[in-house]
N, C-alpha and C positions, 0 to 999 in steps of 0.2 A: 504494500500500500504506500502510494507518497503524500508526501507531509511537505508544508514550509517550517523551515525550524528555526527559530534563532539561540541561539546560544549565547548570549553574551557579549559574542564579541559580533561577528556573521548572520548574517540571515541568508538561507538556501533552501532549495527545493533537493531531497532526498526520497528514496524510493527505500522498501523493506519494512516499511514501518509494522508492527503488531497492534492490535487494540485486546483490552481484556476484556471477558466475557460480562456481559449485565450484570449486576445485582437487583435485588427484586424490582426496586424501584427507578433501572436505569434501562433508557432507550438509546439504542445503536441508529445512529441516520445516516445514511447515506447520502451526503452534499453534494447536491447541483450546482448550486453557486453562491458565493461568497463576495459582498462587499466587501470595498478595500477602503478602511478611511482614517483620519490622522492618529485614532488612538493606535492605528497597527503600527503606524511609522514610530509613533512614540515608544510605542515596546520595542519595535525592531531598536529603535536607539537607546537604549539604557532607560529612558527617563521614567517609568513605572517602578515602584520599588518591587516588583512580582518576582518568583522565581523563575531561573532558568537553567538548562535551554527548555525551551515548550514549543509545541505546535500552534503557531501563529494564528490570527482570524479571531473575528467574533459576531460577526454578522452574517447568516447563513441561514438557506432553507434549504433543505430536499425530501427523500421520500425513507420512512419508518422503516424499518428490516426486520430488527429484532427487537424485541421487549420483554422486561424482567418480568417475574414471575405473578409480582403484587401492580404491574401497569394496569391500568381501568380506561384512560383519560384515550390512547393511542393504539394504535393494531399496525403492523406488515401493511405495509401499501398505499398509509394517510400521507398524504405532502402535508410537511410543518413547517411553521415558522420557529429556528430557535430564537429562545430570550436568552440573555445572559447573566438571568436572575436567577440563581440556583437557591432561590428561599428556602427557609424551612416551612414554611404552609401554616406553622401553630403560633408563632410566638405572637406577643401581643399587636406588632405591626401586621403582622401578616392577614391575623384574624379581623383589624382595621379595615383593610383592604391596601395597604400601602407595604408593600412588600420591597421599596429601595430603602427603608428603613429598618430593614431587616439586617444583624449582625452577622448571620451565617454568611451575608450576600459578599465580604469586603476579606479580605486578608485570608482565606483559606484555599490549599490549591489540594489536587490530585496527578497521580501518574500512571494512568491508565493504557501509556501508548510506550512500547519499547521498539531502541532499535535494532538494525541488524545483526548488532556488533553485543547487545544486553541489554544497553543503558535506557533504565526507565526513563520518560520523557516527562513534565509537567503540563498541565492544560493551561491557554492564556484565560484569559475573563470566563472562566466556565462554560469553555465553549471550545474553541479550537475547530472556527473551522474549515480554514484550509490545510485540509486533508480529503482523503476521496470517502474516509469515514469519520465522525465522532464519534463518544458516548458521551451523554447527558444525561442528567433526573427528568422523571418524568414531569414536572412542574416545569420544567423548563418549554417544553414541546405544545405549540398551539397549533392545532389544523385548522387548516383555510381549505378551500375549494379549489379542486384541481385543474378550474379553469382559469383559475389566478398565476400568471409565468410565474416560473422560480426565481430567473433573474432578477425578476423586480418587488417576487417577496423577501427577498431574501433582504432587500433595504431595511425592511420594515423590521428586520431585527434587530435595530439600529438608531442609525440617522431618521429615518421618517420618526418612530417612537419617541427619538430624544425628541425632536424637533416640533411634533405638531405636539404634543405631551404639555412642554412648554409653555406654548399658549393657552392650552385648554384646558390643562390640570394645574398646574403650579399657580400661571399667573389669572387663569380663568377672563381671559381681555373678555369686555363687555361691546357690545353693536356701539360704534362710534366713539371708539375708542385710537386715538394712534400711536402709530410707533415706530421706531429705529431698529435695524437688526446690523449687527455688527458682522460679517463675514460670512458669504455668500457659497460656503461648498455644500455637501450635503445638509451639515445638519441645518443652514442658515435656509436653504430653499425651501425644506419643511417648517419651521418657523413660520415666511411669508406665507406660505398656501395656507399654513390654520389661520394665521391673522387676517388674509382672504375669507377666509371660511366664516371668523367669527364676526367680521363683518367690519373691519377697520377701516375707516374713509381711506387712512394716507396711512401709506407701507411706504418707509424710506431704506433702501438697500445701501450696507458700502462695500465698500470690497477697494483692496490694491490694485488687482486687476481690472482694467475698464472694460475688456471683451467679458466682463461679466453679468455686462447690464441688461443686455437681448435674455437670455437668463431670468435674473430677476425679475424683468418686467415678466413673465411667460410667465411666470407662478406666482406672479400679484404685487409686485411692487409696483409704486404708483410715482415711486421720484429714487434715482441712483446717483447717487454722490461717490469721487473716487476718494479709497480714504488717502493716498499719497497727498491729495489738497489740506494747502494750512489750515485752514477756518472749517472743518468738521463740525464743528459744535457750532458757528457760526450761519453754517447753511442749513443746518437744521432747524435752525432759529429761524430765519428767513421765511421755510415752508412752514413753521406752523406758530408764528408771532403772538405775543401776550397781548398785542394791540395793532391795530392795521397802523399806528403812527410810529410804533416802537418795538423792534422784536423781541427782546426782553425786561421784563420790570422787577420791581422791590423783591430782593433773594431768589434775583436768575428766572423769576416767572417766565412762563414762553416756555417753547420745547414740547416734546411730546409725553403721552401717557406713560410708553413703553419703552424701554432701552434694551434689545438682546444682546448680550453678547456671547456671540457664538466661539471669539478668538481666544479668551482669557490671558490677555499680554496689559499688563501695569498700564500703558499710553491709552489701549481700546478701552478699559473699565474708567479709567479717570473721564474721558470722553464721552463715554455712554453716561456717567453722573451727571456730568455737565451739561446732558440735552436734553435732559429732564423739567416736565413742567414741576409744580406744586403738587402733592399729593403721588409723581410718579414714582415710576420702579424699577429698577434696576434689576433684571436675571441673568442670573452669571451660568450659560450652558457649555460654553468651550471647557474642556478640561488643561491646568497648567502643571509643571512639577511642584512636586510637592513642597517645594521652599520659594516659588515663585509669589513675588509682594505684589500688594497693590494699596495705592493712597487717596485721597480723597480731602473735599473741606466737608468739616463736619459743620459749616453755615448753612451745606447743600442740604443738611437730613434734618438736623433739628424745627420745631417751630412749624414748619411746612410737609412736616411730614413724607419727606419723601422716603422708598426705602432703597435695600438691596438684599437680594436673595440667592442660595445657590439653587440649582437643579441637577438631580441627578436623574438621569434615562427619561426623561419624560412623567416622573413622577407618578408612572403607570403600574396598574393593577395585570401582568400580562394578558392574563383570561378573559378579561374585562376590554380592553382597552385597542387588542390588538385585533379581535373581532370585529370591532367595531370600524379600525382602519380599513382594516380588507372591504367592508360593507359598503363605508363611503368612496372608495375606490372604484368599486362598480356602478356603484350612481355616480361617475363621474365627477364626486367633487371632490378629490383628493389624486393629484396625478403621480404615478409611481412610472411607470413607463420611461416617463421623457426625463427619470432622474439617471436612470442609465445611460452616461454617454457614450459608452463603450464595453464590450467585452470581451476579453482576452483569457486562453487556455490553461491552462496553470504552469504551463512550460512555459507562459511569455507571463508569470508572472514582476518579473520585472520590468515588464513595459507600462505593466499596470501600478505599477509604483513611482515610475516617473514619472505619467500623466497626471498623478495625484501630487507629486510634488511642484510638477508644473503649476497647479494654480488652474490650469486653462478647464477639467473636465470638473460638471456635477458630482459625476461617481463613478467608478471604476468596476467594472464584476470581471472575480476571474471563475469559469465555469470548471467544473469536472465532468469526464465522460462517463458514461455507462449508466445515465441515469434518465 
């Protein structure tokens, strides 16, 4: 079986790999395809404290093989979506319904995958899934309909989840509500389309990249701003003024409801504070290393209330949440399709790594055969 591995130092695609047999409560899938997006680059580069080496990937669908002896939820032959929330189902978040708040979900790995040579391998985010197999819990595993492509559910284990999650769960945006998204790759395109969704007059996209604007508008941005321009927080003031005479008043008024920040770099979150009206909010969706700072004036939160929040995966309940994506995807109001710009074999998986660092593509799928 071939695996991408990274080890620590390298990341490569290898062949021989082993998986160990189910336990009761674990399903074997067989990956069709796999999203490629910056949290893989970050493992591939050290910056996760996770163990290594591990089998790469964490955004993945394909079709069920085998199942442990105590599986109820899955059968041989359902297409899933995996989550990368390997909950425990009981504790008290979970019985919430808020299973990212779940302690089993953060700092616990497995090594279910050996190589050719012995060496047991780790799993990345409880998932791992570029390989031609996984194994996961059965909590993990949500069937969708088989008329749903893999390459484009396989986002929704992911970037679409962080992204429209975001909107809908964490920050719950209200009809006439606006807002800023800070970085336009996946998870920022899903962002717009729920703020689309939920009914935002004014969706302002930024991004470095300016061939990223056709893009953004396509999934509902209503004004793109490149962030390379000095006056970010300036043009935002502009599009959405405290006063037609004046675009800002008394403690920065002016600015919009919402600030996403998809990038989580010190310069985007100070930015994203500052384009904030009265009462806005700041969500911090990008993930940074784990010693990476950020500052702020506390003139901007006091008195006016405004906040700042993190998110994690979209805030989602998976059973709950990802049904629901697949459903509005088929009524056409959530596009998964057109997030795929490209995809590549797992042999060219590193063409799919370049693209993704280029900036230039939505998302990247690299496929496996025989599925």
């Amino acid at each position: 079986m071939r695996g991408i591995i990274y080890d620590g130092t390298e990341t490569k695609l290898v062949d021989g790999l082993t998986l160990t047999d189910p336990g009761p409560r674990d399903v074997i899938v067989e990956i069709a395809a796999a999203g490629l997006c910056q949290s893989d680059l970050s493992y591939m580069s050290g910056i996760y404290p996770v163990p290594h080496p591990g089998v790469c990937g964490h955004e993945g669908a394909g079709v069920v093989v085998e199942v442990g002896s105590a599986v109820a939820n899955v059968k041989p032959g359902d297409h899933v979506v995996i989550s990368t929330l390997a909950s425990c189902g009981m504790c008290g978040p979970c019985g919430e319904g808020r299973p990212t708040a779940c302690r089993r979900t953060l700092g616990r790995s497995r090594k279910p995958f050996t190589t050719a040579d012995g060496e047991e391998i780790h799993m990345f985010a409880a998932t791992s899934a570029f390989a031609e197999r996984t194994i996961v819990g059965d909590i993990q595993c949500v069937k969708i309909p088989k008329d749903v492509p893999l390459t484009s559910a396989a986002l929704i284990g992911c970037g679409v989840v962080t992204g429209v999650g975001a909107v809908l769960n964490r920050a719950r945006v209200q009809r006439g509500e606006t807002a800023v998204v800070f970085g336009v790759g996946g998870v920022g395109l899903n962002v717009i389309q729920a703020l689309r969704v939920a009914g935002s007059p004014t969706i302002i996209a930024v991004d470095t990249v300016p061939e990223k604007e056709e893009l953004a508008r396509q999934f509902g941005a209503t004004h793109f701003i490149n962030g390379l321009d000095e006056d970010v927080v300036g043009q935002v003031g502009a599009i959405c003024p405290h006063h037609p005479k004046a675009d800002r008043g008394w403690f920065n008024a002016g600015g919009v409801d919402w600030a996403f920040d998809c990038v989580a770099h010190p310069d985007v979150t100070w930015n994203a504070l500052e384009c904030l009206d009265w009462n806005g909010t700041v969500v911090v969706v990008g993930v940074a290393s784990q010693t990476a700072e950020f500052r702020g004036l506390y003139s901007r939160l006091t008195q006016v209330e405004r906040n700042l929040m993190g998110c994690r995966y979209g805030s989602i309940s998976p059973h709950t949440d990802i049904p629901k994506i697949v459903e509005m995807y088929r009524r056409g109001e959530l596009m998964l399709d057109e997030l795929v710009s490209v995809s590549h074999p797992v042999e060219d998986w590193e063409k799919a790594k370049a693209d993704l660092e280029s900036g230039t593509v939505a998302r990247g799928v690299i496929t496996f055969g025989g599925t």
